[in-house]
Each structure stands twice: as C-alpha cells, then as structure tokens.
N, CA, C and O atoms as CSV, one atom per row, in Angstrom:
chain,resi,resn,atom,element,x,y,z
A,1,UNK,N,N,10.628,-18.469,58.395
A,1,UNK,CA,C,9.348,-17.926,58.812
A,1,UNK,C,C,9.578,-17.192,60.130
A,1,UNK,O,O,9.866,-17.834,61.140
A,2,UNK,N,N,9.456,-15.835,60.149
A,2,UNK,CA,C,9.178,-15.384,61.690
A,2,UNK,C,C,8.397,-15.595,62.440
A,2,UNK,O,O,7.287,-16.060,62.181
A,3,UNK,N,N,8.867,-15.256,63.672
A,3,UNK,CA,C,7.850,-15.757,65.097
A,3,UNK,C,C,6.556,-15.854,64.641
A,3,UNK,O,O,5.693,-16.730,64.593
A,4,UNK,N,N,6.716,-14.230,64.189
A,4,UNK,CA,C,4.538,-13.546,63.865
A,4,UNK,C,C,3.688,-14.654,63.390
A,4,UNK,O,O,2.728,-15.182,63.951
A,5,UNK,N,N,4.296,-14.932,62.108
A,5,UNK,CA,C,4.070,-16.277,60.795
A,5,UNK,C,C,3.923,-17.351,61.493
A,5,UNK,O,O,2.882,-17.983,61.316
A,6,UNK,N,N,4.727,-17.755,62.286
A,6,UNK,CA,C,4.965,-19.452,62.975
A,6,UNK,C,C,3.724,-19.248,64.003
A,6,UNK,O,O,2.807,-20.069,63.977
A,7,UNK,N,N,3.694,-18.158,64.905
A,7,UNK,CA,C,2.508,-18.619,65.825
A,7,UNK,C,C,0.906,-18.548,65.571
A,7,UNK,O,O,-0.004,-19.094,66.194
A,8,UNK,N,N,0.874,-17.636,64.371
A,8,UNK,CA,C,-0.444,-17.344,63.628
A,8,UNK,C,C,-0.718,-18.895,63.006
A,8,UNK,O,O,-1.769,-19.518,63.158
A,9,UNK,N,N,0.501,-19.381,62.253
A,9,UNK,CA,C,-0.166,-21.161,61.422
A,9,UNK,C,C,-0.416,-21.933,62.287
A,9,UNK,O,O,-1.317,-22.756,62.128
A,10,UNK,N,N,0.620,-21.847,63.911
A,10,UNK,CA,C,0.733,-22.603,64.850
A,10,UNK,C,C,-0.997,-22.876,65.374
A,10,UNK,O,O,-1.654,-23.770,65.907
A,11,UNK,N,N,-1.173,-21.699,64.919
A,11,UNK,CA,C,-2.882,-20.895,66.056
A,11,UNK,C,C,-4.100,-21.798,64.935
A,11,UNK,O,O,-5.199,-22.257,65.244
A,12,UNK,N,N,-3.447,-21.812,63.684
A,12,UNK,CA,C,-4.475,-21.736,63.000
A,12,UNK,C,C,-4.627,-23.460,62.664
A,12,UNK,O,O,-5.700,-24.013,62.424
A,13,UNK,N,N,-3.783,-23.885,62.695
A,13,UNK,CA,C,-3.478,-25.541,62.693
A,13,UNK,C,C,-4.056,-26.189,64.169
A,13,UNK,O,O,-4.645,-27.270,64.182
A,14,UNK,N,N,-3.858,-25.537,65.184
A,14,UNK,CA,C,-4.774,-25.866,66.780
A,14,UNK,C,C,-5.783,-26.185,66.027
A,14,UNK,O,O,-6.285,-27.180,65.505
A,15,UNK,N,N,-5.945,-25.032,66.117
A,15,UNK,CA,C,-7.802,-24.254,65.632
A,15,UNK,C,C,-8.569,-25.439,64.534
A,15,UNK,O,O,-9.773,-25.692,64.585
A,16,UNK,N,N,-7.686,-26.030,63.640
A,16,UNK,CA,C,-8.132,-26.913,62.453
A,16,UNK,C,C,-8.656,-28.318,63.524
A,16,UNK,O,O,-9.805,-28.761,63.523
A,17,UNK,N,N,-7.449,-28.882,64.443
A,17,UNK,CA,C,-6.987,-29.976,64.875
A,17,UNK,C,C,-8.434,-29.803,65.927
A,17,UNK,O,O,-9.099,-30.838,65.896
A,18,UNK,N,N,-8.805,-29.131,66.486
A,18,UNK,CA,C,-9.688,-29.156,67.424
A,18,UNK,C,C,-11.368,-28.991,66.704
A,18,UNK,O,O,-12.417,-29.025,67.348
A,19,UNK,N,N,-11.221,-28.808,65.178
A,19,UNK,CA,C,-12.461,-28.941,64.619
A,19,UNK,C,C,-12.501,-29.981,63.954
A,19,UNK,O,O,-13.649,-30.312,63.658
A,20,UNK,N,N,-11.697,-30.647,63.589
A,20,UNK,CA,C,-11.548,-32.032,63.395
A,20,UNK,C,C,-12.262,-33.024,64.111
A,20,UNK,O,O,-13.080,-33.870,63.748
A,21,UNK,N,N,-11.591,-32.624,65.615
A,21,UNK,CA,C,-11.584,-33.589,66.758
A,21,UNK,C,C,-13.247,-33.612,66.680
A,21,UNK,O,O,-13.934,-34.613,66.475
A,22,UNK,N,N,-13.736,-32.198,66.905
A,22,UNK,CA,C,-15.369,-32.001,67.184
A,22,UNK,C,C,-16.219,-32.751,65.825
A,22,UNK,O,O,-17.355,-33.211,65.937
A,23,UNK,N,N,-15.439,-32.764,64.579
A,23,UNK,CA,C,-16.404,-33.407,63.298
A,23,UNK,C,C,-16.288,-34.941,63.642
A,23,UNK,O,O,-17.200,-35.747,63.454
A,24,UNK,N,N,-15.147,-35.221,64.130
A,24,UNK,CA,C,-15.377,-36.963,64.320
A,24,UNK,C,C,-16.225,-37.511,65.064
A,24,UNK,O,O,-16.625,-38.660,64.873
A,25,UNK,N,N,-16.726,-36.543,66.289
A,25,UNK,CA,C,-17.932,-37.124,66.324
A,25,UNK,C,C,-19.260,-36.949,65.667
A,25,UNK,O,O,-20.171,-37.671,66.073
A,26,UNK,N,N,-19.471,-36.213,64.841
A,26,UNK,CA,C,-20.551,-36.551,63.754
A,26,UNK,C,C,-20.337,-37.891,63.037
A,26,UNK,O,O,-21.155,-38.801,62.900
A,27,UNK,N,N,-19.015,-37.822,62.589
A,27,UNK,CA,C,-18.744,-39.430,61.611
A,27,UNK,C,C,-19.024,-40.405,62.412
A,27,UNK,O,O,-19.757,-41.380,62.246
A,28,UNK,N,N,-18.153,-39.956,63.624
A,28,UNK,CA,C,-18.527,-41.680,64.383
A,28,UNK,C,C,-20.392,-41.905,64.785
A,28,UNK,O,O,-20.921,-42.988,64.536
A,29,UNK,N,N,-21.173,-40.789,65.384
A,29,UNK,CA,C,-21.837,-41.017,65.604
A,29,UNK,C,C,-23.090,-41.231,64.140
A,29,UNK,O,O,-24.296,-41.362,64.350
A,30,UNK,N,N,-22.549,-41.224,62.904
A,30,UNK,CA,C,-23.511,-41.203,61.756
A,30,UNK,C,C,-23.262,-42.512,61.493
A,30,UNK,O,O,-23.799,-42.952,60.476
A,31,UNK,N,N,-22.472,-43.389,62.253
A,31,UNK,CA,C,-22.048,-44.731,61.658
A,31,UNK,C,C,-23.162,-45.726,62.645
A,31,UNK,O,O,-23.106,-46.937,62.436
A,32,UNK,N,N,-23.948,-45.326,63.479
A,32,UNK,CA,C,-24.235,-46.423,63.926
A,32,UNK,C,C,-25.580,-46.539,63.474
A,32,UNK,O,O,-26.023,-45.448,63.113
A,33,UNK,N,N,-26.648,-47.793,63.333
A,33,UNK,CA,C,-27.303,-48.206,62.857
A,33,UNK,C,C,-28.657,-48.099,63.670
A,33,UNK,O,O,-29.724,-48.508,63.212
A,34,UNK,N,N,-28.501,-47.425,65.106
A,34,UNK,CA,C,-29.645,-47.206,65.699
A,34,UNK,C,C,-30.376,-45.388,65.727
A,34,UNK,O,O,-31.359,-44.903,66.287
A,35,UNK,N,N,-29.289,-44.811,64.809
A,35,UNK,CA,C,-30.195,-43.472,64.351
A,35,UNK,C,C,-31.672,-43.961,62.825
A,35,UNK,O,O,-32.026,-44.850,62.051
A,36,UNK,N,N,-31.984,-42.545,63.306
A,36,UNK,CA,C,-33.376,-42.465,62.210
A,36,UNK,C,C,-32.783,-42.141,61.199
A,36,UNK,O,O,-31.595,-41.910,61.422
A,37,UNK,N,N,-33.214,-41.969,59.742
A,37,UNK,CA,C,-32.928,-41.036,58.425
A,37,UNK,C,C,-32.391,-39.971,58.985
A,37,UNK,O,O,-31.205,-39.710,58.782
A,38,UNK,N,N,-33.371,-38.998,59.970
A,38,UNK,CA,C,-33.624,-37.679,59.969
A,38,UNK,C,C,-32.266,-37.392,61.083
A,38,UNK,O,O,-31.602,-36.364,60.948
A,39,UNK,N,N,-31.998,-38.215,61.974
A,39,UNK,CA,C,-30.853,-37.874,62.352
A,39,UNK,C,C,-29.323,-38.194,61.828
A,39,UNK,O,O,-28.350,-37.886,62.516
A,40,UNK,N,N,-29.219,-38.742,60.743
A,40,UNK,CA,C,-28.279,-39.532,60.241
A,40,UNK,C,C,-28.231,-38.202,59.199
A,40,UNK,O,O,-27.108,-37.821,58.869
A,41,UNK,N,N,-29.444,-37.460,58.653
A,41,UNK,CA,C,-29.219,-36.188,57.840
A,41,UNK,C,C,-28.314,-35.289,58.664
A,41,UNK,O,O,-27.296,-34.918,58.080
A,42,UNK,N,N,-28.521,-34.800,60.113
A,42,UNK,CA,C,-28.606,-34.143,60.672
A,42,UNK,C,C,-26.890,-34.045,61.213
A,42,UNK,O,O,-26.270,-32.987,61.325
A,43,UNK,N,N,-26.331,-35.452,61.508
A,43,UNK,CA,C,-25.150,-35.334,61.823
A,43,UNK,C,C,-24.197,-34.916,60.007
A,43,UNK,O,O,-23.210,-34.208,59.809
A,44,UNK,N,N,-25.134,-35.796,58.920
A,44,UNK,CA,C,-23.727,-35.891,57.980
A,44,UNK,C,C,-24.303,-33.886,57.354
A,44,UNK,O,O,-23.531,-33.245,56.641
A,45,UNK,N,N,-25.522,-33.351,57.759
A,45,UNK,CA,C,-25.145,-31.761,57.662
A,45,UNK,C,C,-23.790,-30.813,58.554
A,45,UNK,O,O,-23.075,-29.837,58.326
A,46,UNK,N,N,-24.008,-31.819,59.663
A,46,UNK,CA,C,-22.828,-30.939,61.142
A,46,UNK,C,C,-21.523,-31.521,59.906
A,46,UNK,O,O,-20.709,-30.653,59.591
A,47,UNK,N,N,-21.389,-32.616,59.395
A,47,UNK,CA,C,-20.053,-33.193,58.970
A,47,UNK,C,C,-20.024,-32.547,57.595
A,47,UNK,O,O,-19.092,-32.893,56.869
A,48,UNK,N,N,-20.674,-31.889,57.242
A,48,UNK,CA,C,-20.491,-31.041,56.048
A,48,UNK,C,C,-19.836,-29.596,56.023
A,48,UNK,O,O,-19.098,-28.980,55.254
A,49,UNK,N,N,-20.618,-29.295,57.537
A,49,UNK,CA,C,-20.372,-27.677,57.570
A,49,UNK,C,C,-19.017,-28.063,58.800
A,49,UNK,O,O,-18.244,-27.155,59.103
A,50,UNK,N,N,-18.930,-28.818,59.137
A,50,UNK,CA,C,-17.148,-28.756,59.470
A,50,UNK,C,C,-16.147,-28.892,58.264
A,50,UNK,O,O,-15.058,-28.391,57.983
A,51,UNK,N,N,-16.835,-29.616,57.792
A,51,UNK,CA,C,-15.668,-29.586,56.750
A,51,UNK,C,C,-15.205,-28.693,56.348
A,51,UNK,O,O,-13.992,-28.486,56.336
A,52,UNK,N,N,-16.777,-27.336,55.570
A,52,UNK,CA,C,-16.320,-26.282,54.739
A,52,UNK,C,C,-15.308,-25.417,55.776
A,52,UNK,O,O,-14.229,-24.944,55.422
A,53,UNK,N,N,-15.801,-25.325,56.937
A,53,UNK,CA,C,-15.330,-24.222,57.596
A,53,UNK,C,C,-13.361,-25.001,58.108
A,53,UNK,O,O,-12.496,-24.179,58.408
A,54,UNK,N,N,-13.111,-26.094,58.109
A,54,UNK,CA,C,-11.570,-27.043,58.294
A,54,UNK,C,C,-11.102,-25.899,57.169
A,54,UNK,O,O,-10.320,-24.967,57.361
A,55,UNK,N,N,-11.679,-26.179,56.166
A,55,UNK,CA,C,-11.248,-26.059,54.866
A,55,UNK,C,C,-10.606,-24.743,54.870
A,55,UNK,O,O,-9.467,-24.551,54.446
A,56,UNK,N,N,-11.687,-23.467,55.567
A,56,UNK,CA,C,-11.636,-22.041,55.565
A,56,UNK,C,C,-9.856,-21.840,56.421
A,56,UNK,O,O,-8.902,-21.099,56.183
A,57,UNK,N,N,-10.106,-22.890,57.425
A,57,UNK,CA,C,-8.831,-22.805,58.499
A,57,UNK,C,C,-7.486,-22.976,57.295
A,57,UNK,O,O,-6.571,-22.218,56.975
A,58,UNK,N,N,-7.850,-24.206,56.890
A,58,UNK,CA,C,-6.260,-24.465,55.698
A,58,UNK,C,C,-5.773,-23.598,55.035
A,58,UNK,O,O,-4.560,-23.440,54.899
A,59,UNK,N,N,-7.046,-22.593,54.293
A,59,UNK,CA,C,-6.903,-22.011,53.396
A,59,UNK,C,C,-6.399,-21.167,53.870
A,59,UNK,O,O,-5.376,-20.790,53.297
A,60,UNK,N,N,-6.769,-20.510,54.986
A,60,UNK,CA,C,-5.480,-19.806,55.582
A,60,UNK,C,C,-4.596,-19.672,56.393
A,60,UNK,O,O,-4.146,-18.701,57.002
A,61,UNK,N,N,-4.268,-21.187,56.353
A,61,UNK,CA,C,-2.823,-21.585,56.728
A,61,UNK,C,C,-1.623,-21.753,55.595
A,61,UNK,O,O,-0.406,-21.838,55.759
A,62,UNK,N,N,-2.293,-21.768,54.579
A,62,UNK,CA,C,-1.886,-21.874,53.052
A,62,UNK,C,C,-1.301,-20.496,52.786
A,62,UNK,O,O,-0.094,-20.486,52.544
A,63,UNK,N,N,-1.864,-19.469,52.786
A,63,UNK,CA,C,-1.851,-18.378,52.527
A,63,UNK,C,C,-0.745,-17.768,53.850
A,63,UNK,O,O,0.172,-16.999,53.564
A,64,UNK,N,N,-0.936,-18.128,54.966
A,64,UNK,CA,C,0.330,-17.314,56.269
A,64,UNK,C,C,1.111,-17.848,55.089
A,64,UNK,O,O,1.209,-17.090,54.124
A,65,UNK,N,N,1.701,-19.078,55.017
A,65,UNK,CA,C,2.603,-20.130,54.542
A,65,UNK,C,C,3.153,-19.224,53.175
A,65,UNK,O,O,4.264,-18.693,53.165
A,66,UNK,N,N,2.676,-19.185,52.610
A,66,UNK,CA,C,2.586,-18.384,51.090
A,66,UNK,C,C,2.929,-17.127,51.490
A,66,UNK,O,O,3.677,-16.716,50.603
A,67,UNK,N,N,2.795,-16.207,52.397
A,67,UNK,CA,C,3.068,-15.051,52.712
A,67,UNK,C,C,4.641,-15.241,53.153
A,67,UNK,O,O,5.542,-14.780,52.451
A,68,UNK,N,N,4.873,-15.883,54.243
A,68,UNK,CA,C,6.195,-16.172,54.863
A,68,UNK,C,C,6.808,-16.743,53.812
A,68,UNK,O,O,7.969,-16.344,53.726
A,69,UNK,N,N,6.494,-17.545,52.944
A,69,UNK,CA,C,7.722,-18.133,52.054
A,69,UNK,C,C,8.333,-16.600,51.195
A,69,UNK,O,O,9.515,-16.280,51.068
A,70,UNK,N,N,7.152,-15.860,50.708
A,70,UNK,CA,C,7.236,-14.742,49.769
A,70,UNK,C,C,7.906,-13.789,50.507
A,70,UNK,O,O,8.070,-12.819,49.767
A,71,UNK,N,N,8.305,-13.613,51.436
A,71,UNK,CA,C,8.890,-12.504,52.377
A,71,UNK,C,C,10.366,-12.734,52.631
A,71,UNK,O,O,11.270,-11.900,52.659
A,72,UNK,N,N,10.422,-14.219,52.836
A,72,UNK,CA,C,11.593,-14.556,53.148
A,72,UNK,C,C,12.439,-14.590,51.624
A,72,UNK,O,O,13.658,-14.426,51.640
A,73,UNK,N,N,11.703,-14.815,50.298
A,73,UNK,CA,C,12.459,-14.834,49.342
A,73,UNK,C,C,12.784,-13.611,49.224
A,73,UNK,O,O,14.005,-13.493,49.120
A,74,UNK,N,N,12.189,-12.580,49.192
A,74,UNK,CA,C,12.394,-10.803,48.691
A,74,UNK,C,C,12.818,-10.411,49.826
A,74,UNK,O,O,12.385,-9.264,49.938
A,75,UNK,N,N,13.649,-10.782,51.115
A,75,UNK,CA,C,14.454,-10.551,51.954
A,75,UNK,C,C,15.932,-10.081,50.907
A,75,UNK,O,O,16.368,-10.712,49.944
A,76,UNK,N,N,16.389,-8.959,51.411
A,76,UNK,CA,C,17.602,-8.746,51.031
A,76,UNK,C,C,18.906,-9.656,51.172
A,76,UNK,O,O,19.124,-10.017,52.328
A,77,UNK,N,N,19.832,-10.104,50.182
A,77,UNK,CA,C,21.014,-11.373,50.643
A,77,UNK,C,C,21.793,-10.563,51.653
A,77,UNK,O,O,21.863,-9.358,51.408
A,78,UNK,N,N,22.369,-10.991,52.706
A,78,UNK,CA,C,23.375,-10.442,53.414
A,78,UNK,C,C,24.734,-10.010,52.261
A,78,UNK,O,O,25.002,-10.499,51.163
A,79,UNK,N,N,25.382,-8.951,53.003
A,79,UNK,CA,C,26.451,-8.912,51.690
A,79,UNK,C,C,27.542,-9.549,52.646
A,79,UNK,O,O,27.687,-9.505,53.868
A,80,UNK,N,N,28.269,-10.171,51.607
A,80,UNK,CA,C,29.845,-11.322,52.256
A,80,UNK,C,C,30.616,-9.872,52.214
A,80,UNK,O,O,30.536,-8.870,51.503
A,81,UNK,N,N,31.484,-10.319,53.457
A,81,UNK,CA,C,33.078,-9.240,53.706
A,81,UNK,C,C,33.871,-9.879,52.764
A,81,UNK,O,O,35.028,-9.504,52.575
C-alpha cells in the first residue's frame, strides 16, 4: 500500500475510532434506569445514526483497502537480471 493509501485508511480509521468513542456515550448513557421513554428514544436515535454514518467510514476504508490491494496486484513484476 502506498503512503497516499496508508494515510487516507490511517485518517479514515481515526475518524471511525473517534465516532465510536462519541456513540458510547449514547449506549452508556441509554443504560441507566433514571431516563424517561422519551429520552432513552432519543439517545438509542443518536446510537443509530452513529452507527449508519461508522458504517459510511468502513465502507470506505474497505474500498481505499480494495483500491491499494488492486493496484499493487496490476503493478508491473520487476524483471530479474
């Protein structure tokens, strides 16, 4: 994988790891027993729409990944002396 490839997944795997970090507190805070219905909706909506959007991050970390593997295969072989 070149630099370009490695620091774009590098960027995009942060980027996942730090929306993660921000959805756990919806989970943790949907776990405790002194919210209402209406806020217990309210966090597991925030823990929904992190998810989709984690998801958006993978998907294209999947795809750099898939690009760099495909580049490096249709790289020309060095020729042996």
């Amino acid at each position: 994988m070149d630099d370009s490839y490695r620091e774009l997944t590098n960027r995009l795997f942060a980027t996942a790891t730090a929306m993660l970090e921000d959805a756990i507190e919806h989970a943790v805070a949907g776990q405790s027993a002194k919210h209402s219905p209406r806020q217990l909706l309210l966090h597991a909506e925030r823990l929904q729409q992190a998810a989709r959007e984690i998801a958006v991050i993978a998907d294209a970390c999947a795809i750099v990944a898939r690009l760099a593997s495909a580049e490096r295969r249709n790289r020309p072989k060095p020729k042996l002396r």
